[in-house]
C-alpha positions as a Markdown table, in Angstrom:
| # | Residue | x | y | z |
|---|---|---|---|---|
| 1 | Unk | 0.0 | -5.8 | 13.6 |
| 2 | Unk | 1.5 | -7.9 | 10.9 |
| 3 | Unk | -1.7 | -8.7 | 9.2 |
| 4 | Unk | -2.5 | -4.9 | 9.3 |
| 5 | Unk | 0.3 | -3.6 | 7.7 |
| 6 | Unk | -0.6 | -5.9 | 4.8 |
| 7 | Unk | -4.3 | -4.1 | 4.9 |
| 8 | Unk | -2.8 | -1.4 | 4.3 |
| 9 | Unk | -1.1 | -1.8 | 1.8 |
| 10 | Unk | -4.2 | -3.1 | 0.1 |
| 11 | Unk | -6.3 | -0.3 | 0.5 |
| 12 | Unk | -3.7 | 2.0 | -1.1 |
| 13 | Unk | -3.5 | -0.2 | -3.7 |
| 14 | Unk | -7.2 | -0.5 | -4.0 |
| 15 | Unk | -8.2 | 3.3 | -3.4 |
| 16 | Unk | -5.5 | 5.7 | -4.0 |
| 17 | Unk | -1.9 | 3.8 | -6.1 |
| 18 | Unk | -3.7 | 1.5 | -8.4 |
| 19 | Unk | -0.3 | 2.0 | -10.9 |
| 20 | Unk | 2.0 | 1.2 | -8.0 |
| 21 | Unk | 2.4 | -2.7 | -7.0 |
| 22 | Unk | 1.6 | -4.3 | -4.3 |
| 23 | Unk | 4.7 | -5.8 | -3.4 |
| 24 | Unk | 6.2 | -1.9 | -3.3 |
| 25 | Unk | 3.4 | -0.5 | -1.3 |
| 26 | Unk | 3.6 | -4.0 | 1.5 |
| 27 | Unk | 7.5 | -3.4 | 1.2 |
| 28 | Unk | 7.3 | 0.1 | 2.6 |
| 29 | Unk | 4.3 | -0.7 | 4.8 |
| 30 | Unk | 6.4 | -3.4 | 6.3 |
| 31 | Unk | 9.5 | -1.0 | 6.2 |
| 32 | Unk | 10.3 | -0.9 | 9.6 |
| 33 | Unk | 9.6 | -4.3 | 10.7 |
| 34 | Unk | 11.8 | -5.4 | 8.2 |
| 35 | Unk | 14.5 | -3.3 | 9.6 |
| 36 | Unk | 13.8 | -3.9 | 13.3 |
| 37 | Unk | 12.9 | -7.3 | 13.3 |
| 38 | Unk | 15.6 | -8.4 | 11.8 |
| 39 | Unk | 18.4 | -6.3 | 13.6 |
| 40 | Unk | 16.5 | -8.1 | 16.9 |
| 41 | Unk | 17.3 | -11.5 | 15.5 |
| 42 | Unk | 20.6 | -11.2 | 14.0 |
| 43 | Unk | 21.9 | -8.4 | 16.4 |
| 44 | Unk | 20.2 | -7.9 | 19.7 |
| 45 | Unk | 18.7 | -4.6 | 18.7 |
| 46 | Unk | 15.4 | -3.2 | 19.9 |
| 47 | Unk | 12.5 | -4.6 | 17.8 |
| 48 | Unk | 11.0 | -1.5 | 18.1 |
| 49 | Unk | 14.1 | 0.6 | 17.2 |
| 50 | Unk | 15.8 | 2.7 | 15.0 |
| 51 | Unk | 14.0 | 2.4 | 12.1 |
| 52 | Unk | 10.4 | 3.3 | 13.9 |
| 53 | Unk | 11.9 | 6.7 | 14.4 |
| 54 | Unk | 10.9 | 10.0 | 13.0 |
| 55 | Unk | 14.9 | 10.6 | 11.8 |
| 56 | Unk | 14.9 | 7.5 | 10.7 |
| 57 | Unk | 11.6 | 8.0 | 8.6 |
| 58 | Unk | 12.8 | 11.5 | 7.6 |
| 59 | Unk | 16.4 | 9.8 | 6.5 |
| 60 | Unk | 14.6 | 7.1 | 4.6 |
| 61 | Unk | 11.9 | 10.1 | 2.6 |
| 62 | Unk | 15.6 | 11.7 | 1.8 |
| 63 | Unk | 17.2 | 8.5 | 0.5 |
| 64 | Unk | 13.9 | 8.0 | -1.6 |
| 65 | Unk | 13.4 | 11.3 | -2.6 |
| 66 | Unk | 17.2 | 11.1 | -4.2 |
| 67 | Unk | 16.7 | 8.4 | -5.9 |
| 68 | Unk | 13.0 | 9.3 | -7.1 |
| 69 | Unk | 14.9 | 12.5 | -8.6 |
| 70 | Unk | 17.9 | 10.4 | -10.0 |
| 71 | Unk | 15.2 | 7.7 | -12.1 |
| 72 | Unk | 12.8 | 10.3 | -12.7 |
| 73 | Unk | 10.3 | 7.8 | -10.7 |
| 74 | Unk | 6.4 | 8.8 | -10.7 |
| 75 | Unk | 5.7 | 10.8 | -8.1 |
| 76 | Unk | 3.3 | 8.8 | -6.8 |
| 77 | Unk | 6.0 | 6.1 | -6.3 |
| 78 | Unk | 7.6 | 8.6 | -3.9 |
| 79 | Unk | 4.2 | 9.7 | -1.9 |
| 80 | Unk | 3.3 | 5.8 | -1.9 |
| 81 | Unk | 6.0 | 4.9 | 0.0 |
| 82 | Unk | 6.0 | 7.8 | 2.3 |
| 83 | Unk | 2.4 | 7.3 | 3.2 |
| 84 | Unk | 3.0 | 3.3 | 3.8 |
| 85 | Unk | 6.3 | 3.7 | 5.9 |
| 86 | Unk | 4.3 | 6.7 | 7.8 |
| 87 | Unk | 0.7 | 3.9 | 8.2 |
| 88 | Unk | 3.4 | 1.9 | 9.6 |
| 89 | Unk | 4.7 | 4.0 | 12.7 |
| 90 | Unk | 0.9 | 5.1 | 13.1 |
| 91 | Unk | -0.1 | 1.9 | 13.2 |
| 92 | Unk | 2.1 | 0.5 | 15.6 |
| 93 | Unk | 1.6 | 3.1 | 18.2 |
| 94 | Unk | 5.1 | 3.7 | 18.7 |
| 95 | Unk | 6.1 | 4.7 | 21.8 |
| 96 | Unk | 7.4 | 8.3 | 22.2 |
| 97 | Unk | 11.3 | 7.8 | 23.5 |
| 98 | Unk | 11.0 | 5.6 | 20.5 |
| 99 | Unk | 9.5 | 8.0 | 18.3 |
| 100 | Unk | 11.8 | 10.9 | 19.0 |
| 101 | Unk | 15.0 | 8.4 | 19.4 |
| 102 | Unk | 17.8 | 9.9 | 19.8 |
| 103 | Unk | 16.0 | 13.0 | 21.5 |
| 104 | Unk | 14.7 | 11.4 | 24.5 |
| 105 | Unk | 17.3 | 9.3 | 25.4 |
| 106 | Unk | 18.6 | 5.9 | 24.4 |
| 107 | Unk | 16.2 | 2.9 | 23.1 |
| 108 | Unk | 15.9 | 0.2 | 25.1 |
| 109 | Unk | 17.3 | -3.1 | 25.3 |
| 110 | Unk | 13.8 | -5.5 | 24.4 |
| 111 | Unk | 13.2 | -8.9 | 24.1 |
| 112 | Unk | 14.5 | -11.3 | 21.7 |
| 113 | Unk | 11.5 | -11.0 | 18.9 |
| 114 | Unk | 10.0 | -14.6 | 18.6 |
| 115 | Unk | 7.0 | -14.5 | 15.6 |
| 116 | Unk | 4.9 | -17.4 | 17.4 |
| 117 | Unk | 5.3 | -15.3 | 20.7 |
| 118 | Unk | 4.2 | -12.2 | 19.3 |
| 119 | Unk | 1.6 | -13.8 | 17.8 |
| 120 | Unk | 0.2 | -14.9 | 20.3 |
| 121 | Unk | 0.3 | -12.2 | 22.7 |
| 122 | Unk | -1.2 | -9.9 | 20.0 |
| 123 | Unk | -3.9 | -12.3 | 18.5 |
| 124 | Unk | -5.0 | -14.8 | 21.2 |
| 125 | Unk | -3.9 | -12.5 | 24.3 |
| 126 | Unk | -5.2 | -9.3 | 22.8 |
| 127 | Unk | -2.2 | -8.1 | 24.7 |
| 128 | Unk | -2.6 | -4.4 | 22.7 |
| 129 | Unk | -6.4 | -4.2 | 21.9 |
| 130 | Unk | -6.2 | -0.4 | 20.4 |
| 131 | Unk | -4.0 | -2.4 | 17.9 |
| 132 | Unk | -5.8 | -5.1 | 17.4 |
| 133 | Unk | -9.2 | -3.5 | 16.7 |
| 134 | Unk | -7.2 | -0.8 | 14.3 |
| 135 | Unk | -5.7 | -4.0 | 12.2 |
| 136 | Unk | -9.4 | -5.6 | 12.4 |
| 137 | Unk | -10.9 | -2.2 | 11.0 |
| 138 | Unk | -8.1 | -2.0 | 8.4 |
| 139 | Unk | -8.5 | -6.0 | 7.6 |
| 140 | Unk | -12.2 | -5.4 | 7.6 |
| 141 | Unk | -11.8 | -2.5 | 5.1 |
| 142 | Unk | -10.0 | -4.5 | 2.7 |
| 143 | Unk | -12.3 | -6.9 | 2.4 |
| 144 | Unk | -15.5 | -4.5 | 2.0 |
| 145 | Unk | -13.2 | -2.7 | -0.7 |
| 146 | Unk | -12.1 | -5.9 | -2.6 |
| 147 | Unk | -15.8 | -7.3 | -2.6 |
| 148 | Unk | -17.3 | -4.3 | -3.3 |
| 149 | Unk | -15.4 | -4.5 | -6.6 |
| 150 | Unk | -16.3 | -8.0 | -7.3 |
| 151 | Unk | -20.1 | -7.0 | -7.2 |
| 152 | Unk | -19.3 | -3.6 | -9.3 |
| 153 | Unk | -17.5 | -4.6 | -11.7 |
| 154 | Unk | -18.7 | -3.0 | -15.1 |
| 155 | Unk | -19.5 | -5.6 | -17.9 |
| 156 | Unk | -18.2 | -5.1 | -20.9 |
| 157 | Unk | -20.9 | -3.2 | -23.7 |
| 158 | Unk | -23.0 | -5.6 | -25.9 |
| 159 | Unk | -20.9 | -5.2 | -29.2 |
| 160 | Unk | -22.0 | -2.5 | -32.0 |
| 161 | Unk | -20.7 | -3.1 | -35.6 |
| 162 | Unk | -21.7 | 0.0 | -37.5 |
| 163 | Unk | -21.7 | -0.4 | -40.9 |
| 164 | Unk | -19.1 | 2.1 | -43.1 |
| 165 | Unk | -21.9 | 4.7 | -44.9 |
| 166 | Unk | -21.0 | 4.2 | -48.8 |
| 167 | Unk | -19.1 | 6.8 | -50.5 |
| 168 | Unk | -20.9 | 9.4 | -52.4 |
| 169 | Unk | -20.0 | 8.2 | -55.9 |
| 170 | Unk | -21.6 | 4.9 | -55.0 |
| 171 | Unk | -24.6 | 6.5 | -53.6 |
| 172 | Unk | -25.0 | 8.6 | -56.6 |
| 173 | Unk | -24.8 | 5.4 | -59.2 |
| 174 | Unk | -27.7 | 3.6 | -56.9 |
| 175 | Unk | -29.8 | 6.0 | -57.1 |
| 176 | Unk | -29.2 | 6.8 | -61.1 |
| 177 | Unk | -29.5 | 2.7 | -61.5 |
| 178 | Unk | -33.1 | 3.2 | -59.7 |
| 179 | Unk | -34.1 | 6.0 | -61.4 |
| 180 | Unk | -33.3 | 4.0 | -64.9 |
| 181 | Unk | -35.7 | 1.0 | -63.2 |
């Protein structure tokens, strides 16, 4: 759900952490992809491993949360990246022994994670349709969201000079001039 996670990230941006940029909130929506995936290539880990774990997630929120409090971040900085890393493991319908790792027992040994592969199992062989449709709902979202905004998009006001009223001494030597006429 690659493309999905992305969404995501847009819609935050676009409905709820305008301030907070979009490379942060993709970042943490891709969080434990990044993590996975690449432990898969580089170590033989599960690509659906540690890091789409609730004590992962919950070590992750702590690490954040110390640092947020260290830098006197924004707190929406904080809740941003909780909510994307959260959209992620909802989003992927993680399995529950992978969910509750270490808890229900030990992960299991998967695949070697090839992109074009997954690709086309998800895309072309709809191999997880709940999936799918969620990413084409989120994707579909996005787009209503980002054109909606092209077509709403408040013009500026005509400009208004107002002219600066005259001080009172002024006034008062106008109107003395025209009572002289």
């Amino acid at each position: 759900m690659i493309l999905g996670h992305f969404a995501i990230a847009g819609i935050a941006k676009s409905t709820r952490f305008h301030r907070e940029s979009l490379f942060f909130l993709t970042l943490a929506s891709l969080g434990p992809d990044l993590v996975d995936k690449s432990g898969n290539m580089f170590f033989g880990m599960p690509g659906r491993g540690i890091s789409h774990s609730l004590i992962f997630f919950a070590g992750v929120t702590s690490i954040c949360w110390i640092i947020w409090r260290l830098f006197k971040l924004k707190p929406d900085t904080l809740t941003a990246g909780v909510l994307m890393w959260g959209s992620h493991l909802i989003g992927d319908f993680v399995q529950l022994q992978v969910l509750f790792w270490p808890f229900l027992g030990p992960l299991e040994h998967g695949q070697k994670f090839y992109v074009t592969e997954k690709v086309r199992l998800f895309y072309i062989d709809q191999l997880y349709p709940d999936q799918f449709w969620l990413e084409m709902f989120c994707i579909t979202t996005l787009v209503i969201l980002l054109l909606s905004r092209l077509f709403t998009t408040k013009k500026p006001a005509a400009m208004v000079v107002i002219q600066p009223k005259a001080p009172r001494a002024e006034l008062d030597s106008l109107q003395a001039e025209r009572l002289g006429d």
